[in-house]
N, C-alpha and C positions, 0 to 999 in steps of 0.2 A: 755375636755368634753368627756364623755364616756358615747358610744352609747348602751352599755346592762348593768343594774341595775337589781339589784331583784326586782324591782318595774315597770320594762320596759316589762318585759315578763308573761305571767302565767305559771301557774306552768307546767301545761303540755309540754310549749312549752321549760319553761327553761332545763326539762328532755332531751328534744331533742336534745337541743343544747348540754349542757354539755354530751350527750352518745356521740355525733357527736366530739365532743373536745377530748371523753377519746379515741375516736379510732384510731383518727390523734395523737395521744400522741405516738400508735409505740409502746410499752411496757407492754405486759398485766402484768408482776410483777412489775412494777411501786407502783403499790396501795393495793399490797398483805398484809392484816394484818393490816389495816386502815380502819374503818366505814364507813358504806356508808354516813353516816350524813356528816365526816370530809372529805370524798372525792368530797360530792357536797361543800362545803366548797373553797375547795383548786381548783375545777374545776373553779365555781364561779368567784374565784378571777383572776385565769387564764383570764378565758376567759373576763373578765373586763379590763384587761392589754392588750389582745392582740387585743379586739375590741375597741381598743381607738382610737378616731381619734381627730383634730382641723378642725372648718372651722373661716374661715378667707375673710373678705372682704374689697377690698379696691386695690387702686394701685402698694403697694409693700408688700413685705410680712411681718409677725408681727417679730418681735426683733426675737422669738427664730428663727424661720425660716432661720432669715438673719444668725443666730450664726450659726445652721448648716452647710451653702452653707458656710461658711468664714474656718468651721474646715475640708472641703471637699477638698475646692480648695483657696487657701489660696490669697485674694484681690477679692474673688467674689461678697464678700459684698459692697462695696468700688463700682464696674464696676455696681451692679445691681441697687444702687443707681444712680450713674451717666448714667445711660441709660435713667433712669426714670425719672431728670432734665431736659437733652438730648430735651425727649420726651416732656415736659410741656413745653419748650422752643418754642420749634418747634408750637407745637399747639397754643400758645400764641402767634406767631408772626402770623400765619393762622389768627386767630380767628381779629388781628389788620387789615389785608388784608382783609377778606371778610365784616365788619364793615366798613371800611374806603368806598369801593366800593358800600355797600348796601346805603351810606350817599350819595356819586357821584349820582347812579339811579335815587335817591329819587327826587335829587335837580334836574335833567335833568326832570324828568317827570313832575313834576310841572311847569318846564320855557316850555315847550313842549303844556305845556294843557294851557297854560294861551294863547300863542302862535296859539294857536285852536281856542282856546275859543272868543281871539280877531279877528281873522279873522273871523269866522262863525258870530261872532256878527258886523263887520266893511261891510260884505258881504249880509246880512242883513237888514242893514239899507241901503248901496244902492240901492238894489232890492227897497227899499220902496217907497226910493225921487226919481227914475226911472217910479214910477207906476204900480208896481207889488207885491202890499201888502203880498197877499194871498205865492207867492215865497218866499219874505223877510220873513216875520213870519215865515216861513219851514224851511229858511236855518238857523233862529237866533235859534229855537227852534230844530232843528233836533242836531246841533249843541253842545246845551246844555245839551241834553240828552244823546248825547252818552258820554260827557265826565262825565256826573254823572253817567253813567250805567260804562263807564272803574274802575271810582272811588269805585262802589260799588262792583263790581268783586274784585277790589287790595282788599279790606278789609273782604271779605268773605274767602280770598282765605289764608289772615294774618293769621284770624281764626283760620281757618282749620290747620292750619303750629303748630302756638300754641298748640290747641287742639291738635296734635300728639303728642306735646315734652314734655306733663303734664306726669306723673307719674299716673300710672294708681292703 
């Protein structure tokens, strides 16, 4: 992909550029006896070659890339892939460990609130058959509410977590 075209610039500014190119060029008889038409020309293409650039995205680099680093340092290609296995490995076993642990949570907070849930209600009804309506009903009802208000927290809070990890 290359970043200056004759169509990327105007006119004015491609002047710019190419005066700015012929003076880093170092050679005022370079272009002695060649029109100025054929020297924007040949500036042109210069500077189309030397403002070339690739972008690239992704976890390793694209095939030529990897030919370079392999004609630089000879098995680089070979280690930079195997770093990058390495690495998916690695995060893939993570990613099994925090899944497995967020399943454990899950499962304890539920046998935990059911566990509430049954005492605040078992606590409850003996306040009632003791003669203390007005207590029982508090402690059945205080009871149930907090473990709906914990419930409604864990799920606002999912949300929110979701919400961050979209793609904006």
């Amino acid at each position: 992909m290359e970043s200056m075209s004759n169509n990327s610039l105007s006119g004015k500014e491609e002047k710019i550029q190419l005066s700015k190119l012929e003076k880093e060029l170092d050679d005022p008889k370079l272009f002695e006896g060649v029109t100025v038409k054929k020297k924007q020309q040949i500036l042109t293409r210069v500077a189309a070659t030397i403002f070339r650039f690739k972008q690239h995205s992704g976890p390793l680099p694209d095939s030529e890339t990897l030919a370079e680093y392999e004609g630089i340092v000879s098995g680089s290609a070979n280690r930079i892939i195997t770093i990058f296995e390495d690495q998916a490995h690695h995060r893939m076993a993570l990613e099994t460990k925090v899944i497995g642990r967020q399943t454990f949570q899950s499962g304890a907070g539920q046998v935990f609130a059911f566990i509430i849930g049954m005492s605040a209600l078992a606590g409850g009804v003996y306040c009632i058959l003791e003669g203390h309506d007005v207590a029982g009903v508090s402690v059945v009802g205080g009871g149930l509410l907090s473990l709906a208000a914990a419930f409604l927290k864990a799920k606002v809070s999912q949300q929110e977590d979701l919400d961050k990890k979209k793609p904006k």
